[in-house]
C-alpha positions as CSV (number, residue, x, y, z in Angstrom):
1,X,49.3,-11.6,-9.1
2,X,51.4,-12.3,-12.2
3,X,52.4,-16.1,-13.4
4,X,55.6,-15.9,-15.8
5,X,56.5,-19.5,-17.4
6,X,60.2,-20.7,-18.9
7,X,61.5,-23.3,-20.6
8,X,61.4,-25.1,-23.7
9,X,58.9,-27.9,-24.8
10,X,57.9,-28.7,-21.3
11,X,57.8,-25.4,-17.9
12,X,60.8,-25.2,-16.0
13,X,60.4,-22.8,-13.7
14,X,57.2,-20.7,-12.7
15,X,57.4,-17.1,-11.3
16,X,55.1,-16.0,-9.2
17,X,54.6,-12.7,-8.7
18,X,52.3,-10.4,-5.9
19,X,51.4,-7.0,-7.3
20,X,50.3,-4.5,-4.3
21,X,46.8,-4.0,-3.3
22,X,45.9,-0.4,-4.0
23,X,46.1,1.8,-0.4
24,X,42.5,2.8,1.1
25,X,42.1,5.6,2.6
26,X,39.2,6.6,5.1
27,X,36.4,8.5,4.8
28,X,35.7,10.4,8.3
29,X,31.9,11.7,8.7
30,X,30.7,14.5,10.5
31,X,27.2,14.2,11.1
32,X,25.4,17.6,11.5
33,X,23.0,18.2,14.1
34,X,19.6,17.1,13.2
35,X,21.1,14.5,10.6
36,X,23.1,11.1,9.7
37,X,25.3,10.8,7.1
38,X,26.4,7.2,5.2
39,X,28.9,6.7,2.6
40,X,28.9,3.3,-0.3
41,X,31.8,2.5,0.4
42,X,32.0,2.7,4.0
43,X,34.4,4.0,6.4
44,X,37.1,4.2,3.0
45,X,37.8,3.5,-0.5
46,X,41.0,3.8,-2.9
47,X,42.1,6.3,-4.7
48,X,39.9,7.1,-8.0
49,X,36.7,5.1,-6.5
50,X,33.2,6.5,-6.3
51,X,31.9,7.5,-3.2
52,X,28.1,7.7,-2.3
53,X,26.4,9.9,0.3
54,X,23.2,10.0,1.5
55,X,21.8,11.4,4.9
56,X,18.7,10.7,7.3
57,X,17.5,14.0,8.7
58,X,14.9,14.5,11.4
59,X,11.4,16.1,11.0
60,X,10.9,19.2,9.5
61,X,15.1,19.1,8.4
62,X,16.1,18.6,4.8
63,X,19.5,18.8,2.7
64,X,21.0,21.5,1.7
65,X,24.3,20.4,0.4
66,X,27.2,18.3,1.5
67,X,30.7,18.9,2.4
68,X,33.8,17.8,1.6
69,X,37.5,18.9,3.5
70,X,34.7,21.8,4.1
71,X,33.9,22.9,0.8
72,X,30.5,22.5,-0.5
73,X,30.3,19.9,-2.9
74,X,27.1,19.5,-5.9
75,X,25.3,16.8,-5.7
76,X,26.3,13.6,-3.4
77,X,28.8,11.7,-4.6
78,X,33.1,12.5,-5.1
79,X,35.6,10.9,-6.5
80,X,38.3,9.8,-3.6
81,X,41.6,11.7,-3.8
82,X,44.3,9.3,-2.7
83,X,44.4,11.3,1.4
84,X,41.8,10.8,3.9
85,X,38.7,13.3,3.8
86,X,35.9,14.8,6.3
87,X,32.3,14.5,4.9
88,X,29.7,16.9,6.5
89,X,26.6,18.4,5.4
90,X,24.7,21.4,6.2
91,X,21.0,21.3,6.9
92,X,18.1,23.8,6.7
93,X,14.6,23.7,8.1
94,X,12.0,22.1,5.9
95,X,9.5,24.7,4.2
96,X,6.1,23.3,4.3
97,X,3.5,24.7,1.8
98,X,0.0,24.4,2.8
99,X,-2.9,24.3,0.8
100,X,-6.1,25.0,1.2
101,X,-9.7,23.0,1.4
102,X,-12.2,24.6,0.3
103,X,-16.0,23.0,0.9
104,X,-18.4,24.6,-1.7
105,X,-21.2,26.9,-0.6
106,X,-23.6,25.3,-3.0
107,X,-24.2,21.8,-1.2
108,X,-27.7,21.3,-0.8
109,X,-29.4,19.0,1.5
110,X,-26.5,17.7,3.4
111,X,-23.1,18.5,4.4
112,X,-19.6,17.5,3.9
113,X,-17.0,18.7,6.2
114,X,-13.0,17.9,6.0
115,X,-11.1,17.1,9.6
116,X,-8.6,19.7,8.3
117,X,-9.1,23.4,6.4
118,X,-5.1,23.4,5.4
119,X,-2.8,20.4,4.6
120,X,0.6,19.6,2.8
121,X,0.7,17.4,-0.6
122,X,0.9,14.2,0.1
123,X,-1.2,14.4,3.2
124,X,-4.6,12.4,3.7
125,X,-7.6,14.4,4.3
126,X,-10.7,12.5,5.7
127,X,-14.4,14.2,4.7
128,X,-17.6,13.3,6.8
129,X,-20.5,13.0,4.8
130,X,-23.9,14.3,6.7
131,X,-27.1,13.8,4.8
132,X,-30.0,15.5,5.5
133,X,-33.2,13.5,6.9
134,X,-34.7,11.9,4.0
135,X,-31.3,12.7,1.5
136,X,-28.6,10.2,0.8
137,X,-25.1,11.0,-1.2
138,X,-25.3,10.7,-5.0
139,X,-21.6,12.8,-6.2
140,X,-18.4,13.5,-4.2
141,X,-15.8,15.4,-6.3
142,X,-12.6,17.1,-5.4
143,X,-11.1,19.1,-8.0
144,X,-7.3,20.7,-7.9
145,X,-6.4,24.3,-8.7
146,X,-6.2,22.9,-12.6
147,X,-10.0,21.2,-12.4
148,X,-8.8,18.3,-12.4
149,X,-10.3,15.6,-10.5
150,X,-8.5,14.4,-7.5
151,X,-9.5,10.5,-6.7
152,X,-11.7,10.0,-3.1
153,X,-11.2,6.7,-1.6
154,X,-13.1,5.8,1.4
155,X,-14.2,9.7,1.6
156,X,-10.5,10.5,1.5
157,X,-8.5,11.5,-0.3
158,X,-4.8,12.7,-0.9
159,X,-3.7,16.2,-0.7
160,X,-2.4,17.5,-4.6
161,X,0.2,20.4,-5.0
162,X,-2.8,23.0,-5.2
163,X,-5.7,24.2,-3.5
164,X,-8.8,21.7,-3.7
165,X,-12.2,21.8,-3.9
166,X,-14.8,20.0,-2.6
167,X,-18.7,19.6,-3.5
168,X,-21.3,17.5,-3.2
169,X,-24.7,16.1,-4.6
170,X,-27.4,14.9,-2.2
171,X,-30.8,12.9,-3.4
172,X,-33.8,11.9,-1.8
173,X,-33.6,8.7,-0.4
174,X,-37.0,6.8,-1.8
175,X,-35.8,3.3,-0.6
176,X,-35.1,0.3,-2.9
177,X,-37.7,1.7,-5.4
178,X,-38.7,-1.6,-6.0
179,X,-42.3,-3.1,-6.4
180,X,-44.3,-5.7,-4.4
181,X,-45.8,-6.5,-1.1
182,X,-43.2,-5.6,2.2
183,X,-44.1,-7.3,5.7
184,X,-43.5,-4.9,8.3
185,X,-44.2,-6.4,12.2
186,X,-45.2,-3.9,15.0
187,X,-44.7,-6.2,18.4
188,X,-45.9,-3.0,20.2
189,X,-49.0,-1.5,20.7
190,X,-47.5,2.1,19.7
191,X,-45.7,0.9,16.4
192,X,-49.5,0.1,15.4
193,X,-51.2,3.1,16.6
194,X,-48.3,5.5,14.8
195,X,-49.7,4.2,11.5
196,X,-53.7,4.8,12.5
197,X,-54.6,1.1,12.4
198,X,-56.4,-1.2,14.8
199,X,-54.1,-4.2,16.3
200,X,-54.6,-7.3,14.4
201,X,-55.9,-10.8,15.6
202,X,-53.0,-13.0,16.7
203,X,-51.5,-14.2,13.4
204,X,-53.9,-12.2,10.9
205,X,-52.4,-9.3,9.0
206,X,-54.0,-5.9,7.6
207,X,-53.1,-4.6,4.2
208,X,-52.6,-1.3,4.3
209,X,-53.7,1.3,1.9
210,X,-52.8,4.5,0.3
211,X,-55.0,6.3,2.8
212,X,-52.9,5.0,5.7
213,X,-49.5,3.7,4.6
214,X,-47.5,4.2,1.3
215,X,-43.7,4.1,0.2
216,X,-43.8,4.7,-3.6
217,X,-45.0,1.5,-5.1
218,X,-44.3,-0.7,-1.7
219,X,-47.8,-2.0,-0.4
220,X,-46.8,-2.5,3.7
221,X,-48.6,-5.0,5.6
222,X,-48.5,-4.6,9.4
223,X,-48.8,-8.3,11.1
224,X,-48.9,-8.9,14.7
225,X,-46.3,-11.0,16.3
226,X,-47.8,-12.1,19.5
């Protein structure tokens, strides 16, 4: 819109004057099979104005270029000619690349084992941790192709763009380790009898000694509940 004053000293007469809006002109989408396509703008846009694709594809589908008036086109976006156009795209099947989980043959005293041998990067492997009696977990690492360590959250992990390797340290498990006098009651008979001692008087405890009971420092006492 254009103003135009006249006159002298004071306006006159005021011109107003409507300039065209530019013509749009629409942006037809063929979607491919296995995909949908969607255009910023939608549906059209003037002559000279961007125009940004972008498609959804269904799993194991990926881009392999777009189309425009049937001619492959780099990248995803065009500048509108001033004429209707046809978008489409062309689709190809998603390559996966797995890579492998490897569990090292030197774990000792345990076991680790991974719900899957093969995954894809970005995938989330899960490892279950299996102690032998007596043994409890001291190190878990994973290392890439590279040796680099891979972080393990929760005894997973997610899968790098290499092959990975797992291992494991296992310890014995010699309780809290620390010192003093432990209570231990045996409400049976049997529990009594497994650690070669007589059954108490009601409410009288036995101290235990090294010939019968030890756990490192830990003196047990054995007291009968009844």
């Amino acid at each position: 819109m254009v103003l135009t004053a006249t006159g002298t000293g004071k306006i006159n007469t005021i011109t107003v004057t409507y300039g065209s809006p530019a013509p749009t002109y629409a942006i037809n989408i063929t979607n491919p099979e296995h995909g949908v396509i969607s255009s910023v703008p939608v549906n059209e846009a003037s002559e000279g104005a961007s125009v940004k694709l972008s498609i959804e594809t269904e799993s194991g589908y990926e881009l392999d270029y777009f189309t425009l008036d049937g001619v492959a086109i780099e990248g995803n976006t065009f500048v509108m000619p001033g004429a209707a156009v046809e978008v489409g795209a062309v689709l190809k099947e998603k390559v996966v690349v797995l890579y492998d989980i490897v569990i090292s043959s030197g774990i000792e005293h345990g076991s680790v084992v991974a719900d899957k041998s093969q995954a894809e990067a970005g995938a989330e492997v899960t490892l279950t941790i299996s102690p032998a009696d007596g043994y409890k977990l001291e190190t878990l690492t994973v290392l890439d192709a590279d040796q680099q360590s891979v972080s393990v959250t929760n005894n997973t992990f997610v899968m790098p763009s290499s092959n990975v390797t797992v291992s494991a340290t296992f310890v014995e498990d010699s309780g809290s380790g620390e010192s003093g006098v432990g209570t231990f009651i045996f409400n049976t008979d049997e529990g009594l009898s497994a650690l070669g001692i007589a059954k108490p008087d009601a409410g009288a405890s036995t101290e235990l000694g090294d010939a019968v009971y030890m756990s490192g420092s830990i003196s047990m006492v054995a007291t009968d509940g009844g």
